[in-house]
Structures are given as structure tokens and as C-alpha cells.
N, CA, C and O atoms as a GROMACS GRO file, in nm:
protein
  368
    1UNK      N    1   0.084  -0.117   0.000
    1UNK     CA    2   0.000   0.000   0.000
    1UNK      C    3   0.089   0.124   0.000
    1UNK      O    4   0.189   0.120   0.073
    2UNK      N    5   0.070   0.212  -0.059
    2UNK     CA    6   0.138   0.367  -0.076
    2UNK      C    7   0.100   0.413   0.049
    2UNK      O    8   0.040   0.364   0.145
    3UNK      N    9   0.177   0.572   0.011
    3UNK     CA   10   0.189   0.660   0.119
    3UNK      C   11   0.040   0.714   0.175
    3UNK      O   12  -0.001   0.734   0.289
    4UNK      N   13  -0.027   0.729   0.028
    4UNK     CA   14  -0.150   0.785   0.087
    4UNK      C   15  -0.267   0.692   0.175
    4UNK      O   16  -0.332   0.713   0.277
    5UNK      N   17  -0.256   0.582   0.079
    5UNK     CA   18  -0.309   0.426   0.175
    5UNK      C   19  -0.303   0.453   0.296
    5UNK      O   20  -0.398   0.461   0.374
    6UNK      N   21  -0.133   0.478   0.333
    6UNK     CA   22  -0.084   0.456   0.530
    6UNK      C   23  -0.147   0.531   0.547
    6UNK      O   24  -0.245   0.471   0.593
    7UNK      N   25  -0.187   0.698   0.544
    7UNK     CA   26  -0.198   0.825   0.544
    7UNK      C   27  -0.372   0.743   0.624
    7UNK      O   28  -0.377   0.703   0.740
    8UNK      N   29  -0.455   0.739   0.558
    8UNK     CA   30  -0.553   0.697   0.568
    8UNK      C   31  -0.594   0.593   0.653
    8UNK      O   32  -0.684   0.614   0.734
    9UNK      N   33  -0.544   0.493   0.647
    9UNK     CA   34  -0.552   0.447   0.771
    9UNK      C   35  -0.508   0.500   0.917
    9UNK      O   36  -0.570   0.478   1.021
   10UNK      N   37  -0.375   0.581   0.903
   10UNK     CA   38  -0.381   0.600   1.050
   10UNK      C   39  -0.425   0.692   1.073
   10UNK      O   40  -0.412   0.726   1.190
   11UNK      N   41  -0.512   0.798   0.967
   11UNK     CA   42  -0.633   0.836   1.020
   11UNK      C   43  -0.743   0.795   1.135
   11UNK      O   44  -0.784   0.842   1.241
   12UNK      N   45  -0.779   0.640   1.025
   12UNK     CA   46  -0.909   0.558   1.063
   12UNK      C   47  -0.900   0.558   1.235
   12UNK      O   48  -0.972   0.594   1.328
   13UNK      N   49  -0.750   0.487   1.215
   13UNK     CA   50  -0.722   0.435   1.352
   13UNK      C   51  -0.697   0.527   1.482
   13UNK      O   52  -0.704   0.495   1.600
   14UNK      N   53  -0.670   0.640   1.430
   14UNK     CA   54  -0.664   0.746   1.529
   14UNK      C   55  -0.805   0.800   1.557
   14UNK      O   56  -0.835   0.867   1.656
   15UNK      N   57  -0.922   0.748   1.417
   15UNK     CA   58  -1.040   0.774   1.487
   15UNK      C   59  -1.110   0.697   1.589
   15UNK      O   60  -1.189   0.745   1.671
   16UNK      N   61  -1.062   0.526   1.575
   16UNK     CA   62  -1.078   0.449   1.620
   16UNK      C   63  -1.068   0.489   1.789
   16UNK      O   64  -1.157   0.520   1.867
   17UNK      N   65  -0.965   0.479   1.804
   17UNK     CA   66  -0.870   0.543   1.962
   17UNK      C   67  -0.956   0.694   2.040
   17UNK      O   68  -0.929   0.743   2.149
   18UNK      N   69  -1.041   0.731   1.963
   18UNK     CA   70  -1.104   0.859   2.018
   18UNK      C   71  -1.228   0.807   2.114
   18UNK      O   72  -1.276   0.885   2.196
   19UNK      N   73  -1.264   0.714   2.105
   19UNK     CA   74  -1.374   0.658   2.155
   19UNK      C   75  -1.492   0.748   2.199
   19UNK      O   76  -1.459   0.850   2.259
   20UNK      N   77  -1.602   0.730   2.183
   20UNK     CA   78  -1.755   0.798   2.097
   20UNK      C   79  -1.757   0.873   1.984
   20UNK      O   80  -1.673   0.911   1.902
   21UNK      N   81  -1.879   0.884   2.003
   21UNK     CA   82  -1.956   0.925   1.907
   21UNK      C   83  -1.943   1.076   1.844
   21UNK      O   84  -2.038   1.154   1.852
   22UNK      N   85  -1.847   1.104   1.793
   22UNK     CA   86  -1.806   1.277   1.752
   22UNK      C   87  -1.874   1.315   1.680
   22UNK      O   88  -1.904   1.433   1.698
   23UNK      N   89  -1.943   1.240   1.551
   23UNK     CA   90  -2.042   1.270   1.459
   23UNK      C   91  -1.915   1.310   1.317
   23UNK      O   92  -1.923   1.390   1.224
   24UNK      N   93  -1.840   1.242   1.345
   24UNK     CA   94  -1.684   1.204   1.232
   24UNK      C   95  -1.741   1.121   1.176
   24UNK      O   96  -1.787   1.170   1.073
   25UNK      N   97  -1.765   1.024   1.186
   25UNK     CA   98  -1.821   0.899   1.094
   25UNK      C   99  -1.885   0.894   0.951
   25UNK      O  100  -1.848   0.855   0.840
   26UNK      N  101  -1.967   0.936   0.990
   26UNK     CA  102  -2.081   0.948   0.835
   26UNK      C  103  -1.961   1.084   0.737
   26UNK      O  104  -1.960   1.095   0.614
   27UNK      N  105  -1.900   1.144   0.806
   27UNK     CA  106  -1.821   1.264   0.738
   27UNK      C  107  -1.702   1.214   0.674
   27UNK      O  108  -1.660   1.260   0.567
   28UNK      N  109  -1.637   1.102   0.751
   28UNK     CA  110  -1.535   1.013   0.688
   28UNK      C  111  -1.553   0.920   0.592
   28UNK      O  112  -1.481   0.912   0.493
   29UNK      N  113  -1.661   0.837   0.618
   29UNK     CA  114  -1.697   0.761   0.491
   29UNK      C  115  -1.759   0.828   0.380
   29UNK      O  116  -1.760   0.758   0.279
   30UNK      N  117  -1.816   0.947   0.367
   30UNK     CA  118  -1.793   1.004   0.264
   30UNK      C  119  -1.722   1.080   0.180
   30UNK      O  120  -1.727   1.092   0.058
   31UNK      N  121  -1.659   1.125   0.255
   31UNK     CA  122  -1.483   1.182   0.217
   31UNK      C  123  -1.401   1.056   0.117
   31UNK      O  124  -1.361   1.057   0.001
   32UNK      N  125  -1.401   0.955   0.223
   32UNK     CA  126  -1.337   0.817   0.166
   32UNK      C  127  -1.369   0.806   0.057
   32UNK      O  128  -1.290   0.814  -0.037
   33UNK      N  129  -1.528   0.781   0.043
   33UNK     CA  130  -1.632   0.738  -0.119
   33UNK      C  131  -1.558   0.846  -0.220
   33UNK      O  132  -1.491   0.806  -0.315
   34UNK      N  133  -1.579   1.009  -0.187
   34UNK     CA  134  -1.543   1.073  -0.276
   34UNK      C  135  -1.392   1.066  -0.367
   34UNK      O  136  -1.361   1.074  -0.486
   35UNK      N  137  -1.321   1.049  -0.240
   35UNK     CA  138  -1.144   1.046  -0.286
   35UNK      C  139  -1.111   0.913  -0.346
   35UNK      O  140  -1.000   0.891  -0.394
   36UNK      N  141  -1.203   0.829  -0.346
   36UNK     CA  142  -1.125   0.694  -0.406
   36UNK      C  143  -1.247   0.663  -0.513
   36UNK      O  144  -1.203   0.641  -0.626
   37UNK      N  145  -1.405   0.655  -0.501
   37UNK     CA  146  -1.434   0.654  -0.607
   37UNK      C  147  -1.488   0.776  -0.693
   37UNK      O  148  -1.564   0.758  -0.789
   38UNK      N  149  -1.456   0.874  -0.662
   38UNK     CA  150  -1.547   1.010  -0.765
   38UNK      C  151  -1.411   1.056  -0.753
   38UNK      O  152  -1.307   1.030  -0.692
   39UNK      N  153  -1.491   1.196  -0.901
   39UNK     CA  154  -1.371   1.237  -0.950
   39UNK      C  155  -1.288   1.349  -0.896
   39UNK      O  156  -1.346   1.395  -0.798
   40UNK      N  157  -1.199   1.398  -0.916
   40UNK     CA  158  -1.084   1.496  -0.851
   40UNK      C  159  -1.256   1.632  -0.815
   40UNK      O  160  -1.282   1.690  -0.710
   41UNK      N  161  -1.332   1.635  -0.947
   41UNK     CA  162  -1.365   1.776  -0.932
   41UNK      C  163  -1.485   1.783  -0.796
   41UNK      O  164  -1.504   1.875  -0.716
   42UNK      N  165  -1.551   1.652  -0.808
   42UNK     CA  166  -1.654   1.616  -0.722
   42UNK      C  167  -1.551   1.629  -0.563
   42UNK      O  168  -1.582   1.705  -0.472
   43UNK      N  169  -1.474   1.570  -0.562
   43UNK     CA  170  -1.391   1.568  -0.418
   43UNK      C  171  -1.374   1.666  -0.358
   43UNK      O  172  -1.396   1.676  -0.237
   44UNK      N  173  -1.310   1.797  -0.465
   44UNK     CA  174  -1.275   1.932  -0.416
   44UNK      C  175  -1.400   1.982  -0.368
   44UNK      O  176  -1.421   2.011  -0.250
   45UNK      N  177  -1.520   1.995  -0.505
   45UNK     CA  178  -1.637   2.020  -0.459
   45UNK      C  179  -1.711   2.011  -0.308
   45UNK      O  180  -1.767   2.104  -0.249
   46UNK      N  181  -1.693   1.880  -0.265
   46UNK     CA  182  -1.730   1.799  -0.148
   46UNK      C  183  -1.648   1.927  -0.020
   46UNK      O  184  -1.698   1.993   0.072
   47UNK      N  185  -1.490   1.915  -0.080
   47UNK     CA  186  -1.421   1.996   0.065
   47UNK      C  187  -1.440   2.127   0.059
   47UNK      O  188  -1.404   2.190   0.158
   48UNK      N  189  -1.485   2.183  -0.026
   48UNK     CA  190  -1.556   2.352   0.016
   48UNK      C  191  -1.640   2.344   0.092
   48UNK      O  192  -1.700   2.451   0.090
   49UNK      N  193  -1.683   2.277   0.163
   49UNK     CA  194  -1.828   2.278   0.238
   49UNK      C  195  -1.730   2.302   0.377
   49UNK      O  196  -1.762   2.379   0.468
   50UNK      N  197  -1.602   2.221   0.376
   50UNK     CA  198  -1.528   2.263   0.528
   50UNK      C  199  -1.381   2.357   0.513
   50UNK      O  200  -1.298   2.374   0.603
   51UNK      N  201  -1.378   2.399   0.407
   51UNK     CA  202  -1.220   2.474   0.363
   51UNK      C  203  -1.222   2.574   0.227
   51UNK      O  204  -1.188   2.504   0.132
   52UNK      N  205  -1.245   2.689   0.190
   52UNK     CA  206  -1.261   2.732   0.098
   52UNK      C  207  -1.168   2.809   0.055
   52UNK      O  208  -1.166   2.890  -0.038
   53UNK      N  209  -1.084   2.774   0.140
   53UNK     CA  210  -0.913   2.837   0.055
   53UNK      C  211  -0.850   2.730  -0.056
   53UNK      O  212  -0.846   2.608  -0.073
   54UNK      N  213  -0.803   2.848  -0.118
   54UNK     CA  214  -0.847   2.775  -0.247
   54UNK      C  215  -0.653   2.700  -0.274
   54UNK      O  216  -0.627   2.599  -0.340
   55UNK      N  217  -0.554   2.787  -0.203
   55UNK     CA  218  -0.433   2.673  -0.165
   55UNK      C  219  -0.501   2.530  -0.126
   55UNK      O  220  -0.479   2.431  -0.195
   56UNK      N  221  -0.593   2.526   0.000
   56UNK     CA  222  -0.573   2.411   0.067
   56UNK      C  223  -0.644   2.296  -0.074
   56UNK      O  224  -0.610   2.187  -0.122
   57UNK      N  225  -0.753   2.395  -0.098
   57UNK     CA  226  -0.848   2.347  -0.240
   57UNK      C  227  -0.731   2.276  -0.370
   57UNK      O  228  -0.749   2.168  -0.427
   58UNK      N  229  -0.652   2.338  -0.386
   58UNK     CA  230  -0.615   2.313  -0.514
   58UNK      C  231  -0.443   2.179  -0.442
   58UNK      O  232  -0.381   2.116  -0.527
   59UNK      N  233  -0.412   2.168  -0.318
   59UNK     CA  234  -0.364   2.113  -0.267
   59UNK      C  235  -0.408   1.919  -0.283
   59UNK      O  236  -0.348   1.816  -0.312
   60UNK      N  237  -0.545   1.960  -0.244
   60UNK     CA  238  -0.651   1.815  -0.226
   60UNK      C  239  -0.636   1.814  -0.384
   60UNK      O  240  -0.548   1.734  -0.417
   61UNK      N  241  -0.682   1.865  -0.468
   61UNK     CA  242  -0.698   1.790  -0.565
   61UNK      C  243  -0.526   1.754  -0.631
   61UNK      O  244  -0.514   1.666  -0.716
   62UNK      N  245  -0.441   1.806  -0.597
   62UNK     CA  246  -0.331   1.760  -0.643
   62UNK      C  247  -0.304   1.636  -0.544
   62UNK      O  248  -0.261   1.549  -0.620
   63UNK      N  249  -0.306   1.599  -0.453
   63UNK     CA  250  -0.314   1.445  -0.376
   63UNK      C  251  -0.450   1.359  -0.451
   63UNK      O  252  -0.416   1.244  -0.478
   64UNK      N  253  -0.544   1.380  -0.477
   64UNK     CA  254  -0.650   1.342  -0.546
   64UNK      C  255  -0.561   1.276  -0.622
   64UNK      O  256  -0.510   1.168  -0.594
   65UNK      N  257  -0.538   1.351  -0.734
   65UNK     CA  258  -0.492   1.316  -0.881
   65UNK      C  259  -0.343   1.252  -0.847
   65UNK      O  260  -0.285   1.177  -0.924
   66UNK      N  261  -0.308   1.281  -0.758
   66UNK     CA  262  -0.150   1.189  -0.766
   66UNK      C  263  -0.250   1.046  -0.710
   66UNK      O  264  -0.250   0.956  -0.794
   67UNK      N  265  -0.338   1.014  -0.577
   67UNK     CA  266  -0.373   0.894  -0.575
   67UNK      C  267  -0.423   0.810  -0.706
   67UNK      O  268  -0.397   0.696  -0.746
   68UNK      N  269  -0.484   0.888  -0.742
   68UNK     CA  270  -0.566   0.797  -0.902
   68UNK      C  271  -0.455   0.762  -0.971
   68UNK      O  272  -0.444   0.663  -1.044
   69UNK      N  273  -0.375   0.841  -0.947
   69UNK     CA  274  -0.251   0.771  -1.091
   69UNK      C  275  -0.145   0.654  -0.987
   69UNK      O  276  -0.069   0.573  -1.039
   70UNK      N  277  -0.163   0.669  -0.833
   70UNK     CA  278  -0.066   0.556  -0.819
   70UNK      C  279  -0.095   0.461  -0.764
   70UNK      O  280  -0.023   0.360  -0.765
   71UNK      N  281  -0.221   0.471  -0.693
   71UNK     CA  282  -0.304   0.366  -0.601
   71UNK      C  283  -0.400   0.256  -0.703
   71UNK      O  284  -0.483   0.287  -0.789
   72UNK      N  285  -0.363   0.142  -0.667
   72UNK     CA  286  -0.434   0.016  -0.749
   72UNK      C  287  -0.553   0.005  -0.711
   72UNK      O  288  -0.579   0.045  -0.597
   73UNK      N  289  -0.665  -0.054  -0.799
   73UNK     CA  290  -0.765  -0.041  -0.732
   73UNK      C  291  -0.805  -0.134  -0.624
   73UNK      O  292  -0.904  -0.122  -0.552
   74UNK      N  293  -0.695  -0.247  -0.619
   74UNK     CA  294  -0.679  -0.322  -0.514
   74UNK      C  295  -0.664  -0.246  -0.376
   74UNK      O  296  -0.731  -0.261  -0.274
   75UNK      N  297  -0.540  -0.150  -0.402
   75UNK     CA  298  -0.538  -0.060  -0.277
   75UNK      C  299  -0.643   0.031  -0.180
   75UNK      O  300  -0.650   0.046  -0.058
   76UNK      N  301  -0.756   0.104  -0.343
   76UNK     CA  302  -0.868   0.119  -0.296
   76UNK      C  303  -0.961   0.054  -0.242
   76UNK      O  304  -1.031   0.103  -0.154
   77UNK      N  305  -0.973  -0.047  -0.279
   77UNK     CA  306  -1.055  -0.126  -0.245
   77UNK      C  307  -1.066  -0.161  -0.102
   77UNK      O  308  -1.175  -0.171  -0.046
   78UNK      N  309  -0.928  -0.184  -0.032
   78UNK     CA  310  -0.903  -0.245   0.100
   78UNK      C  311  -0.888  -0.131   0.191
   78UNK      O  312  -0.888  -0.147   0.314
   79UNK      N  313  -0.872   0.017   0.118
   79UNK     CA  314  -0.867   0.140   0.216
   79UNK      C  315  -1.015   0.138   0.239
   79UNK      O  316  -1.037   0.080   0.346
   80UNK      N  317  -1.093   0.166   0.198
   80UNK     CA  318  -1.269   0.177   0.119
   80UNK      C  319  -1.326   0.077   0.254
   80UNK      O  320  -1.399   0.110   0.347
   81UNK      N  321  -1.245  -0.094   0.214
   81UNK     CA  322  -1.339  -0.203   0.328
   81UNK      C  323  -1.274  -0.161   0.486
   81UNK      O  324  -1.326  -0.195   0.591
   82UNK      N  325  -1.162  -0.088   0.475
   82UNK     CA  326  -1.098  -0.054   0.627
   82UNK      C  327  -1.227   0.056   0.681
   82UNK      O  328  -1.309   0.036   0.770
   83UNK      N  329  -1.210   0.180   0.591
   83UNK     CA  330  -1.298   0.239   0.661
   83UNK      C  331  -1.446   0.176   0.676
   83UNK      O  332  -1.486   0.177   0.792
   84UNK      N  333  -1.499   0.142   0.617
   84UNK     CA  334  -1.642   0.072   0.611
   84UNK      C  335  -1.662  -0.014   0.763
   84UNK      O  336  -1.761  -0.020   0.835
   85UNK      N  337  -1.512  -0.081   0.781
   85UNK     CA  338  -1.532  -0.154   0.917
   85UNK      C  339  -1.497  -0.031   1.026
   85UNK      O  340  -1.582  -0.062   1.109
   86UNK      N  341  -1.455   0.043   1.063
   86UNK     CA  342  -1.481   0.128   1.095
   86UNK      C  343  -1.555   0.217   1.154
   86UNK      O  344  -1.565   0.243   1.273
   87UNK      N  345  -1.629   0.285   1.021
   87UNK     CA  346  -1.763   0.336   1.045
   87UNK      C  347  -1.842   0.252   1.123
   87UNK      O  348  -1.905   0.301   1.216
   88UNK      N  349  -1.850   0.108   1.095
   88UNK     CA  350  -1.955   0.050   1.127
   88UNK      C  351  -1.932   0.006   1.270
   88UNK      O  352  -2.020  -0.068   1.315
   89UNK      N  353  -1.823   0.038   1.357
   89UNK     CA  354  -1.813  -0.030   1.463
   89UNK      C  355  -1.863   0.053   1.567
   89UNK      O  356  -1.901   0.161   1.521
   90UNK      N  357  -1.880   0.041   1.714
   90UNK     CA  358  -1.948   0.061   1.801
   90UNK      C  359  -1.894   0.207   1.856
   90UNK      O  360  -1.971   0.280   1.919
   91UNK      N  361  -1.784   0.238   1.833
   91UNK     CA  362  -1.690   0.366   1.876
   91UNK      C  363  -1.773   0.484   1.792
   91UNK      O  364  -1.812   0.588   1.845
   92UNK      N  365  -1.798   0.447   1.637
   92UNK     CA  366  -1.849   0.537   1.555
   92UNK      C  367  -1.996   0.541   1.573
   92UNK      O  368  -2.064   0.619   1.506
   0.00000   0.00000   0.00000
């Protein structure tokens, strides 16, 4: 798994470790959905709702577009079922 893979998980897992209910959850698995299956423009789209500088803006979509070109979709796939278990557990 790449850099951004790790990146992401020890996200998850640092959300994991927070223990309750922050109301992160439903906000992470859609973040996740956007960055691994929709496109660069939909993603950015998505992060104006919490960041509207347009550095941090044009930042995300340059990690966006470097993931699509280096992450397998194998890689997605298993970042995608990490968070999914996740979300779904009792902490979230």
C-alpha cells in the first residue's frame, strides 16, 4: 500500500482510539467514497463545504490526482473495506 493508503488508515485508527460518538463517521466515509471513487472535481467540490481556501483546495486535488494515478484499485478497495469496518463499529 502507498503513502497515501498509510496516510488513511492512520487516520481511521486514530479515529478508532477517540472513543464515541463525535459525529466524524458518516463525514469520513464520505470523504473516503469521494477520494477513491469520484472524481478529482466532485472531491474538491465535497471539501468547500469545510475549507474554501483555495491553496488548501487546489492542494486536495493535487493528492486526489497523484492517488488515481498511483493507487491500485486493489489498494482502494481495501482502504474503502478498512474504513467501512470502521464506520460501522461501536466507537463510531
Amino acid at each position: 500500500m502507498k503513502l497515501t493508503g498509510a496516510l488513511l488508515l492512520l487516520g481511521a485508527a486514530l479515529l478508532l482510539t477517540s472513543e464515541g460518538d463525535c459525529g466524524l463517521c458518516p463525514v469520513l466515509q464520505k470523504k473516503v467514497h469521494k477520494f477513491f471513487d469520484g472524481t478529482t472535481e466532485e472531491y474538491v467540490e465535497y471539501l468547500k463545504q469545510y475549507n474554501n481556501d483555495p491553496l488548501v483546495l487546489e492542494n486536495a486535488a493535487n493528492i486526489k490526482k497523484c492517488s488515481d494515478r498511483m493507487l491500485a484499485e486493489e489498494d482502494k478497495t481495501q482502504a474503502t473495506n478498512f474504513i467501512n469496518k470502521v464506520t460501522g463499529s461501536r466507537s463510531c
